[in-house]
PyMOL Python script that loads the backbone (N, CA, C, O; Angstrom):
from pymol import cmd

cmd.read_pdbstr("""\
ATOM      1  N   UNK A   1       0.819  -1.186   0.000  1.00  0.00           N
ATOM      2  CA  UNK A   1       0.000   0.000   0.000  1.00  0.00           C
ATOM      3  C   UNK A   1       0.870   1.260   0.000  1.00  0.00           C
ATOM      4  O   UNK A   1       0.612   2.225  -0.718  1.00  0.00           O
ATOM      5  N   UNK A   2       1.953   1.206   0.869  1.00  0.00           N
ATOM      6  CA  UNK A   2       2.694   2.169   0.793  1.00  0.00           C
ATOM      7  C   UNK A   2       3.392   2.336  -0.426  1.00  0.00           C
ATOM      8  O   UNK A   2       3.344   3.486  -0.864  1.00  0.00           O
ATOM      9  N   UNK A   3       4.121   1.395  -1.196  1.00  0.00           N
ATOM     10  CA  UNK A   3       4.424   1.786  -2.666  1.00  0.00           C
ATOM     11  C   UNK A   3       3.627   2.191  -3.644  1.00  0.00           C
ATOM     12  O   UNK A   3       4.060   2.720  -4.668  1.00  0.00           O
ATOM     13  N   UNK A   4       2.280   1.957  -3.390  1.00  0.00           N
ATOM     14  CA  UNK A   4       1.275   2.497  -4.287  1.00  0.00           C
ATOM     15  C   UNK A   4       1.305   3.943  -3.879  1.00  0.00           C
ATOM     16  O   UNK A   4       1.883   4.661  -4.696  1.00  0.00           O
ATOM     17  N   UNK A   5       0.789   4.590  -2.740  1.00  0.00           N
ATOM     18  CA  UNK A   5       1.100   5.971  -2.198  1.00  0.00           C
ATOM     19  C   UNK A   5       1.715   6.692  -3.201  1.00  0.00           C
ATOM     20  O   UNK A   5       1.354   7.558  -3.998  1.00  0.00           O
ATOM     21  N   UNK A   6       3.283   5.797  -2.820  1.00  0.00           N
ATOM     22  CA  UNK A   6       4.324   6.636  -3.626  1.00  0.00           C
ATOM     23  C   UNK A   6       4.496   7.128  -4.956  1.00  0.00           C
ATOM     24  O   UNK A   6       4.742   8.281  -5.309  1.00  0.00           O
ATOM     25  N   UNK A   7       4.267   5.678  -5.928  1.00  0.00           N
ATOM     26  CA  UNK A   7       3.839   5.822  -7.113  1.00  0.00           C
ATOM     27  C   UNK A   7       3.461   7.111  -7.558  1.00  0.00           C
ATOM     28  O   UNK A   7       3.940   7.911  -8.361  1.00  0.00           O
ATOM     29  N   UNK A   8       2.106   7.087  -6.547  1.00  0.00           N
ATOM     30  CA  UNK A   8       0.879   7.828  -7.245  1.00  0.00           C
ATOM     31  C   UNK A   8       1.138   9.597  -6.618  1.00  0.00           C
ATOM     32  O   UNK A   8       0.610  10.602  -7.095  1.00  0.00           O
ATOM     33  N   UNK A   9       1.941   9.547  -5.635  1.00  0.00           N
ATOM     34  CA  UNK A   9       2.430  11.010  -5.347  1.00  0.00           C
ATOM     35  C   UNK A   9       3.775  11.414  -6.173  1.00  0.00           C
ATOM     36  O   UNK A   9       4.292  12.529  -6.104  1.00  0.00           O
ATOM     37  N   UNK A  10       4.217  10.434  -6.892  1.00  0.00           N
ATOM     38  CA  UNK A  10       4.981  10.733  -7.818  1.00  0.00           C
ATOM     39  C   UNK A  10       4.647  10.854  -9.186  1.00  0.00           C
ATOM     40  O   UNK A  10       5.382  11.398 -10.011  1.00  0.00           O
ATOM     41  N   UNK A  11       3.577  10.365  -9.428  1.00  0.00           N
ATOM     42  CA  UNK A  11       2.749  10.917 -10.526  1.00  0.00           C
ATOM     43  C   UNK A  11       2.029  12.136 -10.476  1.00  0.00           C
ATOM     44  O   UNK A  11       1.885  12.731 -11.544  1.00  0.00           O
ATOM     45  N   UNK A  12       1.534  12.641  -9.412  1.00  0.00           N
ATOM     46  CA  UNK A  12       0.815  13.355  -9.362  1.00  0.00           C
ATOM     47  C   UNK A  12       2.401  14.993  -9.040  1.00  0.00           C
ATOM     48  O   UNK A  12       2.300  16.202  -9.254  1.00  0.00           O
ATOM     49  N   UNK A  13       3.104  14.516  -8.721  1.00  0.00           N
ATOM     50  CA  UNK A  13       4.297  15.784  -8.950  1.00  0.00           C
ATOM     51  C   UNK A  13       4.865  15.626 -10.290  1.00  0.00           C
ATOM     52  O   UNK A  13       5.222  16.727 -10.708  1.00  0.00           O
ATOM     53  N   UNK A  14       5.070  14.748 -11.066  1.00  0.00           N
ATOM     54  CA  UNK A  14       4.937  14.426 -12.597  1.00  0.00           C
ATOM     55  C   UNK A  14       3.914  15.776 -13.253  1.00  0.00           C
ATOM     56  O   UNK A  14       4.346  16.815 -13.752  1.00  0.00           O
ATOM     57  N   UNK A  15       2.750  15.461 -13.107  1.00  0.00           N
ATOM     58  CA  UNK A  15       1.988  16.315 -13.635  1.00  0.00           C
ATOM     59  C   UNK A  15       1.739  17.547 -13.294  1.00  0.00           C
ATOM     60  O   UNK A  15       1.478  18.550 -13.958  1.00  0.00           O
ATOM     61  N   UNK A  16       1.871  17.316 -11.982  1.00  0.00           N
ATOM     62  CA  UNK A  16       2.319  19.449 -11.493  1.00  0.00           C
ATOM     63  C   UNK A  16       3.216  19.765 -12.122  1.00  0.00           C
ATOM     64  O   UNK A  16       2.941  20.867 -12.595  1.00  0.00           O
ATOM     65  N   UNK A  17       4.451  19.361 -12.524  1.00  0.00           N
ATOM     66  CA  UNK A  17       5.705  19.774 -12.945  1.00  0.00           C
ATOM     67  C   UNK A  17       5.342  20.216 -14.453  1.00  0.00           C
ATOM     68  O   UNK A  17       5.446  21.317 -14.996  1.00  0.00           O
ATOM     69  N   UNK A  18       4.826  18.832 -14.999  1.00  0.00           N
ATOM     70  CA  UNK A  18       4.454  19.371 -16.823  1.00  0.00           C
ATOM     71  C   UNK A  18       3.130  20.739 -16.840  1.00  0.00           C
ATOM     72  O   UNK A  18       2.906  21.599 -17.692  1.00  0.00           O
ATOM     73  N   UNK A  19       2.582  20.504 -15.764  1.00  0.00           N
ATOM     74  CA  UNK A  19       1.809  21.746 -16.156  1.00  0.00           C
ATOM     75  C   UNK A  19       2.355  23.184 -15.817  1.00  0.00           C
ATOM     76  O   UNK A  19       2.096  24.279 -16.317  1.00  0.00           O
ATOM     77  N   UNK A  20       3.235  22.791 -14.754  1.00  0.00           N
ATOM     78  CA  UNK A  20       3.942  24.074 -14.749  1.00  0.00           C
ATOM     79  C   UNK A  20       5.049  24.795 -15.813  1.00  0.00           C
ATOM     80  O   UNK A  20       5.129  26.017 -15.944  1.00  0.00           O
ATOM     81  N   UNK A  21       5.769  23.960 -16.444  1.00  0.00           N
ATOM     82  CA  UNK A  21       6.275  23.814 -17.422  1.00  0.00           C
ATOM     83  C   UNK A  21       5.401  24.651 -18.676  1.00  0.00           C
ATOM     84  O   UNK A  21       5.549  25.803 -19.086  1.00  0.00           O
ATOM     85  N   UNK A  22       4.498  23.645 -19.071  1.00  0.00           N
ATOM     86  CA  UNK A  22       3.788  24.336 -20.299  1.00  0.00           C
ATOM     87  C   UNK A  22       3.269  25.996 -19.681  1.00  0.00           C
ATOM     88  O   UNK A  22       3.001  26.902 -20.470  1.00  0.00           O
ATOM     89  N   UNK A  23       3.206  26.143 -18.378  1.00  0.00           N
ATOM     90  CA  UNK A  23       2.698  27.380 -18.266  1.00  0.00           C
ATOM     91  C   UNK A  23       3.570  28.338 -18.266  1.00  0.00           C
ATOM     92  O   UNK A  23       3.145  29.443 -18.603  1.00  0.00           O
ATOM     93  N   UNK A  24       4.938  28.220 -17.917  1.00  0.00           N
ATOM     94  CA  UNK A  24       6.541  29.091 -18.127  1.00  0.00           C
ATOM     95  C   UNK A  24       6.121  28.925 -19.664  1.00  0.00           C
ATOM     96  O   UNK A  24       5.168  29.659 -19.926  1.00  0.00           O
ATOM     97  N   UNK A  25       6.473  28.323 -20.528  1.00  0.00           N
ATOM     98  CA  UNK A  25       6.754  27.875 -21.714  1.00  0.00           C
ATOM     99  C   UNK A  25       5.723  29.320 -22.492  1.00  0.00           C
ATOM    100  O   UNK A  25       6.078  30.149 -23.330  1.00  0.00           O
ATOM    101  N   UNK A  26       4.754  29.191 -21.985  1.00  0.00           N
ATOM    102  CA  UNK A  26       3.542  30.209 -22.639  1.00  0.00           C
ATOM    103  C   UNK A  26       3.487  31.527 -21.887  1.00  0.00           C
ATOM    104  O   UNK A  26       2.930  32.497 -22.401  1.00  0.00           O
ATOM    105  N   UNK A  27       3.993  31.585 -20.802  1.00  0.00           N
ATOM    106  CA  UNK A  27       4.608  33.072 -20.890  1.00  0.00           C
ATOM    107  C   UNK A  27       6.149  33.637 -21.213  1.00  0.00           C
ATOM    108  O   UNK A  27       6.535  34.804 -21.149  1.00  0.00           O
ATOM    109  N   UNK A  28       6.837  32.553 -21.547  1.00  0.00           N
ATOM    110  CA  UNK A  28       8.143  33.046 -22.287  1.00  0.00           C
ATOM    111  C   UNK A  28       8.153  33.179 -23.666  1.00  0.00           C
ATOM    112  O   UNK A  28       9.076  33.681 -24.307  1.00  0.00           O
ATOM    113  N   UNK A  29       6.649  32.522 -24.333  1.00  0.00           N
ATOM    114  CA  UNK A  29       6.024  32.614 -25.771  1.00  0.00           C
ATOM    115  C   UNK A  29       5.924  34.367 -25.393  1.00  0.00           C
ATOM    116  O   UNK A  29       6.884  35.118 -25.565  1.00  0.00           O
ATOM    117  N   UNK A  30       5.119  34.640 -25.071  1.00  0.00           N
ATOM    118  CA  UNK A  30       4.417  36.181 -24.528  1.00  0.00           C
ATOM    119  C   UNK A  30       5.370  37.031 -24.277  1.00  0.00           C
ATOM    120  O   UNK A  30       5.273  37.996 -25.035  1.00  0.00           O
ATOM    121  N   UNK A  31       6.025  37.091 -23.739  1.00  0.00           N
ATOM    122  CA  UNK A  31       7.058  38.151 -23.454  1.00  0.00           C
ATOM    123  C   UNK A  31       8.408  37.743 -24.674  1.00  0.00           C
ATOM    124  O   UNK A  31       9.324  38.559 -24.781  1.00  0.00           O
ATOM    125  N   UNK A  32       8.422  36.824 -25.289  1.00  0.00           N
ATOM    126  CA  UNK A  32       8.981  36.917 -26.780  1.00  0.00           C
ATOM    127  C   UNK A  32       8.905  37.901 -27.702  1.00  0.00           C
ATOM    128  O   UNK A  32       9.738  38.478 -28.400  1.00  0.00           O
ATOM    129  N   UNK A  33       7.112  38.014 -27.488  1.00  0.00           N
ATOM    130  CA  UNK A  33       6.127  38.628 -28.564  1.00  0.00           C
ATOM    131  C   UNK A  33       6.573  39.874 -28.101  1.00  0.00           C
ATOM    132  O   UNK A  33       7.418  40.357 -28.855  1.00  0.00           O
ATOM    133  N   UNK A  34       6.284  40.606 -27.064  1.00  0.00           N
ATOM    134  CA  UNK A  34       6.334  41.560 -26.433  1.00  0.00           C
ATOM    135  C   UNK A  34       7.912  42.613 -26.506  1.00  0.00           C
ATOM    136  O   UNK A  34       8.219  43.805 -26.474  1.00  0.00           O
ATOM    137  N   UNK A  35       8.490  41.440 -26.607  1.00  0.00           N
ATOM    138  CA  UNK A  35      10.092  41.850 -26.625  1.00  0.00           C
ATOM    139  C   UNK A  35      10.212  42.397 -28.343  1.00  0.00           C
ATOM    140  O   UNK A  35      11.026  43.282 -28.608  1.00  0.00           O
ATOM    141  N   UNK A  36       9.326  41.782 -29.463  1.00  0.00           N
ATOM    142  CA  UNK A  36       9.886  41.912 -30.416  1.00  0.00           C
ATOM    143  C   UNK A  36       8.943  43.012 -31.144  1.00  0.00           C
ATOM    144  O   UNK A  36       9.070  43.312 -32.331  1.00  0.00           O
ATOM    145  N   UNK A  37       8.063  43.523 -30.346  1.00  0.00           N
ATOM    146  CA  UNK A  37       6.741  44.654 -30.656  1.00  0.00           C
ATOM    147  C   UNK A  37       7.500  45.661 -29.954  1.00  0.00           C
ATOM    148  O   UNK A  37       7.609  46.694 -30.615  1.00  0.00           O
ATOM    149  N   UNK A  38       8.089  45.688 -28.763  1.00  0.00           N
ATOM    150  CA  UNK A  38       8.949  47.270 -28.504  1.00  0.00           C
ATOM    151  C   UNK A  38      10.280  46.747 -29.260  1.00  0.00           C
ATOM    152  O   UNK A  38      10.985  47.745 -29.114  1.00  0.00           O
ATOM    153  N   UNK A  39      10.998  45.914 -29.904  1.00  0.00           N
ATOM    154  CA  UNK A  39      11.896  46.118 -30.493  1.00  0.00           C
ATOM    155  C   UNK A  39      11.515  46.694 -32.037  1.00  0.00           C
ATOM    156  O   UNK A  39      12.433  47.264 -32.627  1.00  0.00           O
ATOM    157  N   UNK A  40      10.433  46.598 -32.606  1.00  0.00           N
ATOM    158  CA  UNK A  40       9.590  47.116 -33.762  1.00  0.00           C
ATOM    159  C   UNK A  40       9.619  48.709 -33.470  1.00  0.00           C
ATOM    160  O   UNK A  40      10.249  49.499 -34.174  1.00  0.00           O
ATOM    161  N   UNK A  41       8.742  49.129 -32.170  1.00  0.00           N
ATOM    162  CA  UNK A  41       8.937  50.375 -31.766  1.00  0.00           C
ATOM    163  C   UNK A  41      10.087  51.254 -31.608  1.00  0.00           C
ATOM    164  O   UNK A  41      10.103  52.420 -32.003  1.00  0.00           O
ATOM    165  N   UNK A  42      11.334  50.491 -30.845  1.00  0.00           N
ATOM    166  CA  UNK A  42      12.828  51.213 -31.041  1.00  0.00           C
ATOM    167  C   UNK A  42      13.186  51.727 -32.213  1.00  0.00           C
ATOM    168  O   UNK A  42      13.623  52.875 -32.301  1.00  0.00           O
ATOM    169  N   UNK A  43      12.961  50.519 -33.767  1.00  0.00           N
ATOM    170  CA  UNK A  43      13.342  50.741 -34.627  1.00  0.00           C
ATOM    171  C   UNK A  43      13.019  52.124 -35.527  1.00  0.00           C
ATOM    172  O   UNK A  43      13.778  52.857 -36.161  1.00  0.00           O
ATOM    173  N   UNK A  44      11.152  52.175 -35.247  1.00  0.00           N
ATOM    174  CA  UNK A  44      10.774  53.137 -35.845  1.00  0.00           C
ATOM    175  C   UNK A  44      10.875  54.521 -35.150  1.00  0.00           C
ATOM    176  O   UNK A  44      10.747  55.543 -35.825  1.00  0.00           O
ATOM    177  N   UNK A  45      11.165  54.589 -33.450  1.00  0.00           N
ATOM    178  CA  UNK A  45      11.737  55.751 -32.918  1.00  0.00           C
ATOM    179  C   UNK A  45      13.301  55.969 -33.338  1.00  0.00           C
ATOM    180  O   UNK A  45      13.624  57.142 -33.526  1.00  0.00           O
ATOM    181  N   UNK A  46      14.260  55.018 -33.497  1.00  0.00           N
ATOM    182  CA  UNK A  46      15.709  55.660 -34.270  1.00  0.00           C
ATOM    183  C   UNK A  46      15.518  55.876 -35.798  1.00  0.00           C
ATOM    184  O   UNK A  46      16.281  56.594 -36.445  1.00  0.00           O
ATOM    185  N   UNK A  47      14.386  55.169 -36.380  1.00  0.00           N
ATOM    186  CA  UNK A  47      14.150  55.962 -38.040  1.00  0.00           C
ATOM    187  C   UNK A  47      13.772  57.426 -37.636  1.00  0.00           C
ATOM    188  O   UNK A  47      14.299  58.208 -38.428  1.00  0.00           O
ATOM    189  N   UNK A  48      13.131  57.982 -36.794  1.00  0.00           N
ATOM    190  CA  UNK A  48      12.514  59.135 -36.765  1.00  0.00           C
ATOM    191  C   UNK A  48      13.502  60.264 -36.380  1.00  0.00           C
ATOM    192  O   UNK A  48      13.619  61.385 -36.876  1.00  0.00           O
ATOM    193  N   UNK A  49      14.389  59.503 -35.062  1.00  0.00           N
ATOM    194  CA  UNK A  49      15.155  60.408 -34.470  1.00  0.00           C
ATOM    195  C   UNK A  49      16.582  60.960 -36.006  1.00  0.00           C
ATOM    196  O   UNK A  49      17.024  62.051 -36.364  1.00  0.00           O
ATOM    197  N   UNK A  50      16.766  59.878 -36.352  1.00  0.00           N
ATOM    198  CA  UNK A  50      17.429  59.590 -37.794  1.00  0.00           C
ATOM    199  C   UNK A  50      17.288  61.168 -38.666  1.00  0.00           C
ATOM    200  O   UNK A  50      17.909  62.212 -38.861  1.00  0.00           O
ATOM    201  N   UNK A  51      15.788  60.356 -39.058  1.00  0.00           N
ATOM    202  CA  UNK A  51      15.569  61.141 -40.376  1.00  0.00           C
ATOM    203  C   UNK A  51      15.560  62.972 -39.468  1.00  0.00           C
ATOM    204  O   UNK A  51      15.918  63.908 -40.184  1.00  0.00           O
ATOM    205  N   UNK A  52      15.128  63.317 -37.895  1.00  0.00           N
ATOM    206  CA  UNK A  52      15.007  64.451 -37.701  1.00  0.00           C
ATOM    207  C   UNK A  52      16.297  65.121 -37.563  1.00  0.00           C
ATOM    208  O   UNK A  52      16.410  66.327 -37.343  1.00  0.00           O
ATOM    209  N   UNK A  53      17.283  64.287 -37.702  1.00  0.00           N
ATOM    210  CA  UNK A  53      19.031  65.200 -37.481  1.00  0.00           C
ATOM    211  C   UNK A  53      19.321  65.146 -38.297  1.00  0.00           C
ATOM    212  O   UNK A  53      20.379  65.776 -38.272  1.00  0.00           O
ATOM    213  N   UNK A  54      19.120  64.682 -39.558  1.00  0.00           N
ATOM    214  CA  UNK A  54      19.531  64.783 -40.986  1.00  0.00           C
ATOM    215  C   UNK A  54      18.912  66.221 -41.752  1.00  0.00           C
ATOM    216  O   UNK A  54      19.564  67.089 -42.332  1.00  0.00           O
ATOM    217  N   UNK A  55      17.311  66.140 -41.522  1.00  0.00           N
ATOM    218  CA  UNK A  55      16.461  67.511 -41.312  1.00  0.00           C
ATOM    219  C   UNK A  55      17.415  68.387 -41.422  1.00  0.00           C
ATOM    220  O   UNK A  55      17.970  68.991 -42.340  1.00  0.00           O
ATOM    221  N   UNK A  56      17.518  68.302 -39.811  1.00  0.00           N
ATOM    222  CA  UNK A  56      17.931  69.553 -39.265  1.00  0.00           C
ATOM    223  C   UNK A  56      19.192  69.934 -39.696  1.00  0.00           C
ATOM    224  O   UNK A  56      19.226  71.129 -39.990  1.00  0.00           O
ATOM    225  N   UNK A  57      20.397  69.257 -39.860  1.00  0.00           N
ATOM    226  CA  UNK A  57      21.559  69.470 -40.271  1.00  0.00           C
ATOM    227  C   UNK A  57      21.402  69.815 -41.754  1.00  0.00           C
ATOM    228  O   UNK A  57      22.334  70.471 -42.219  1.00  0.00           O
ATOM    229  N   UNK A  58      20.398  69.498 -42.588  1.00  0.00           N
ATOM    230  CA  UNK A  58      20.034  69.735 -44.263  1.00  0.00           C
ATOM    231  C   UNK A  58      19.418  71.255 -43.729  1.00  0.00           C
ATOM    232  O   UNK A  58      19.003  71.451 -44.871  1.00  0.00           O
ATOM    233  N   UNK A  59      19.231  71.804 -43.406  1.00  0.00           N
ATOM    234  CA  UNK A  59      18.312  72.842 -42.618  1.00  0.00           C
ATOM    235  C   UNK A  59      19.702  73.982 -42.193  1.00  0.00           C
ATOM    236  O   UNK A  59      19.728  75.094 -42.721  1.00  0.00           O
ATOM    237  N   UNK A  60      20.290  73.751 -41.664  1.00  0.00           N
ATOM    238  CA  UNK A  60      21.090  74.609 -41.115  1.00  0.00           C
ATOM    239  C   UNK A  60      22.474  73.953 -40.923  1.00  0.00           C
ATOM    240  O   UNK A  60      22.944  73.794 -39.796  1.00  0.00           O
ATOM    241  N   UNK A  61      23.172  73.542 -42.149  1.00  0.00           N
ATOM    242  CA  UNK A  61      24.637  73.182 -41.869  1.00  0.00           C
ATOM    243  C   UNK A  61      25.485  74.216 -41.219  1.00  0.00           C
ATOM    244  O   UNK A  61      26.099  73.801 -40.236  1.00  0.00           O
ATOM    245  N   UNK A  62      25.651  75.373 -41.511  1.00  0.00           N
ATOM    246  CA  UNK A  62      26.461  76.315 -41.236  1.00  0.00           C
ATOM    247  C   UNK A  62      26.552  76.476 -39.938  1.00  0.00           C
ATOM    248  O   UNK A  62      27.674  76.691 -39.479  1.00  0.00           O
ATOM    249  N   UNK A  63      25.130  76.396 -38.822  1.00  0.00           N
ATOM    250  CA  UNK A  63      24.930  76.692 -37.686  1.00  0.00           C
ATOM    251  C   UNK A  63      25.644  76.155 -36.635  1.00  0.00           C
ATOM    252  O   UNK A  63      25.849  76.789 -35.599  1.00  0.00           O
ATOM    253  N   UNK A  64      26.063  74.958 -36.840  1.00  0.00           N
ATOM    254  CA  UNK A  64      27.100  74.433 -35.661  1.00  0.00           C
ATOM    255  C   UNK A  64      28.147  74.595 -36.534  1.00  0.00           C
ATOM    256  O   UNK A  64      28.291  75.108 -37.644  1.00  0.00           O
ATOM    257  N   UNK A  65      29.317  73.629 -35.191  1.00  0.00           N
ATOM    258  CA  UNK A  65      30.432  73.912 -35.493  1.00  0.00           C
ATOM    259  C   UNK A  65      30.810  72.299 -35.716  1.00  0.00           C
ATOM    260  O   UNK A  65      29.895  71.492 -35.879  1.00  0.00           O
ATOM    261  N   UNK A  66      32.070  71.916 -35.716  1.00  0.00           N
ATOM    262  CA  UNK A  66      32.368  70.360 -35.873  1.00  0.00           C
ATOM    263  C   UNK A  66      31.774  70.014 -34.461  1.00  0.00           C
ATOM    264  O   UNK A  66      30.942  69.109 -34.527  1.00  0.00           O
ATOM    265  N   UNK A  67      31.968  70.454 -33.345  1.00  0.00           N
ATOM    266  CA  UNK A  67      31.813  70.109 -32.180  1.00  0.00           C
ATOM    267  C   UNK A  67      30.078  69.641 -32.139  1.00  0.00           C
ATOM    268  O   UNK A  67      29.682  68.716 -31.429  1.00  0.00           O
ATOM    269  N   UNK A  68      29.294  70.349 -32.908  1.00  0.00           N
ATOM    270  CA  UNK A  68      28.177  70.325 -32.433  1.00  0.00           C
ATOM    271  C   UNK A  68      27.319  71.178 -32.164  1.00  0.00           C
ATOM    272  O   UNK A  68      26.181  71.216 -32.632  1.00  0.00           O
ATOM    273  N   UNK A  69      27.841  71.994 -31.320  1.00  0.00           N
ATOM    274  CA  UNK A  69      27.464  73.475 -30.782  1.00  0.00           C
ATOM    275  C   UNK A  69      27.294  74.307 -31.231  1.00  0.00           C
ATOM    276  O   UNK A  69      27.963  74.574 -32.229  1.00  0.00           O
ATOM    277  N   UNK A  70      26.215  75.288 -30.721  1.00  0.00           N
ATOM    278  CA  UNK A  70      26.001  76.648 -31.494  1.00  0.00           C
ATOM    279  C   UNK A  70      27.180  77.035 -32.315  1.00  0.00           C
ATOM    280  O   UNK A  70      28.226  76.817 -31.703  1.00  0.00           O
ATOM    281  N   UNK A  71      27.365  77.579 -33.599  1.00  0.00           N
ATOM    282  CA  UNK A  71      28.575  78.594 -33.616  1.00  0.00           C
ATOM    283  C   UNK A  71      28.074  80.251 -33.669  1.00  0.00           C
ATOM    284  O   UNK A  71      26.976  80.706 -33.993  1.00  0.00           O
ATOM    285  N   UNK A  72      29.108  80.841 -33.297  1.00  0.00           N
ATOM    286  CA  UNK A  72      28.621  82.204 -33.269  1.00  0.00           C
ATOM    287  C   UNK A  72      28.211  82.767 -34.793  1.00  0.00           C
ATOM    288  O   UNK A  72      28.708  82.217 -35.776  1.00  0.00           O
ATOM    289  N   UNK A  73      27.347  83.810 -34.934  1.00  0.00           N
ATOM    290  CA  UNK A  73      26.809  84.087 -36.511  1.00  0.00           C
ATOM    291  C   UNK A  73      28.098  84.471 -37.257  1.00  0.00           C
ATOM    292  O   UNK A  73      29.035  84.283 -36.481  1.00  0.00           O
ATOM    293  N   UNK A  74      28.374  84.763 -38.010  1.00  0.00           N
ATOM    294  CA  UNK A  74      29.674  85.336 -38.739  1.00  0.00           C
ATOM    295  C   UNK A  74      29.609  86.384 -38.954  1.00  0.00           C
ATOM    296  O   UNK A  74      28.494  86.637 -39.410  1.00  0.00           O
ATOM    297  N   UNK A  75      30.152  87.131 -38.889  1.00  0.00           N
ATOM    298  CA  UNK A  75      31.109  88.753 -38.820  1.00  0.00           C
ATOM    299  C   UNK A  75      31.094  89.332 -40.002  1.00  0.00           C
ATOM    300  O   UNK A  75      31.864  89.032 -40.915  1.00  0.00           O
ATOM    301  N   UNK A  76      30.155  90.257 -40.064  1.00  0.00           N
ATOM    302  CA  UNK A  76      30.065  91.087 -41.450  1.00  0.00           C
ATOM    303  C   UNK A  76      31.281  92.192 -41.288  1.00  0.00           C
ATOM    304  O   UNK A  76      31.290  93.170 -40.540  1.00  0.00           O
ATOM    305  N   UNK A  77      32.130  91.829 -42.047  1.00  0.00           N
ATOM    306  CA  UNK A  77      32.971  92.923 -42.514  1.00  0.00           C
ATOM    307  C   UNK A  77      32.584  94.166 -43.443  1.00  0.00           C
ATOM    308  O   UNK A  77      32.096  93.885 -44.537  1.00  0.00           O
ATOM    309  N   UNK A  78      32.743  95.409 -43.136  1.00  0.00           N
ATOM    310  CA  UNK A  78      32.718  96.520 -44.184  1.00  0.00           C
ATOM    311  C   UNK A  78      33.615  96.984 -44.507  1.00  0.00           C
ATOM    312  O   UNK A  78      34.513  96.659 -43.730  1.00  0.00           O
ATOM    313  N   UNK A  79      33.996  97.681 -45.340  1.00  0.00           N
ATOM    314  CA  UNK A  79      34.805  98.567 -45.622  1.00  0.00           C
ATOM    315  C   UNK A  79      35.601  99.182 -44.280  1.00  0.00           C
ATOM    316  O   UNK A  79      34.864  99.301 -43.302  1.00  0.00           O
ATOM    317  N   UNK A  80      36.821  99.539 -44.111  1.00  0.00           N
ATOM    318  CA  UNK A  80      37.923  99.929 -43.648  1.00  0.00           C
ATOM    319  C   UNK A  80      37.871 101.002 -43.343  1.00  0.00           C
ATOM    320  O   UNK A  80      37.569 101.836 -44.196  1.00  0.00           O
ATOM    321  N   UNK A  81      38.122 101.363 -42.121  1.00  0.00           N
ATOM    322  CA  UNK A  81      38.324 103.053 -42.244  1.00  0.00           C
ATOM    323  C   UNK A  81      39.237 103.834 -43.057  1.00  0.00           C
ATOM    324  O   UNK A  81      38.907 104.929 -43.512  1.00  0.00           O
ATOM    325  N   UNK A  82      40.036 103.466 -43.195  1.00  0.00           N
ATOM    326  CA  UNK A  82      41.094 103.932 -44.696  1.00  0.00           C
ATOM    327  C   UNK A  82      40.357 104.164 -45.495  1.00  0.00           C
ATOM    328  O   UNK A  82      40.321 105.340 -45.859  1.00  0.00           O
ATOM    329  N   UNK A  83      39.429 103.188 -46.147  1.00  0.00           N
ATOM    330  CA  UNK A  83      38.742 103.503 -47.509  1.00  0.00           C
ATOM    331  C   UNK A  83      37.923 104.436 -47.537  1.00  0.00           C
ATOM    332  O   UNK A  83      37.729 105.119 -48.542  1.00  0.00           O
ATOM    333  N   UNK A  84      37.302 104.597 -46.384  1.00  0.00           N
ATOM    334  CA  UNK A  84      36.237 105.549 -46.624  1.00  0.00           C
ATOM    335  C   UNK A  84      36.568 106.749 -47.404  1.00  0.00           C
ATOM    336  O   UNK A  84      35.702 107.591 -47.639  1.00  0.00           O
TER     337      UNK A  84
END
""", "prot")
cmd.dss("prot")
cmd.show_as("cartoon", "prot")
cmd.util.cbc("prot")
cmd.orient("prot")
């Protein structure tokens, strides 16, 4: 009687185990999905961020400097006091 017990409490942790199993299994399906719908989203936020510094640099090359940074406007020269 007692080996039957056992058996059958070892079957019955058998089947807790596979059901727990298939239930990891189907939320690591899910958060797969999930992982690859904000990796969809990253993509189309660095196309955007992309295409808006290209914009902007097609827009105003002159305005920075190599660094990046504002550059100051450029310096209208006139005529010389000599010439006048």
């Amino acid at each position: 009687m007692a080996i039957a017990k056992d058996i059958l409490d070892a079957l019955k942790s058998v089947i807790l185990l596979t059901d727990r199993v298939t239930s990891i299994g189907d939320s690591v399906k899910a958060l797969a999905r999930d992982v690859r719908d904000m990796n969809e989203r990253l993509i189309r936020v660095e196309a955007t961020i992309d295409l808006m510094t290209r914009a902007a640099f097609a827009i105003r090359p002159a305005a920075l400097d190599a660094t990046g940074q504002s550059a100051p406007p450029p310096r209208l020269v006139g005529p010389s006091e000599g010439e006048r």
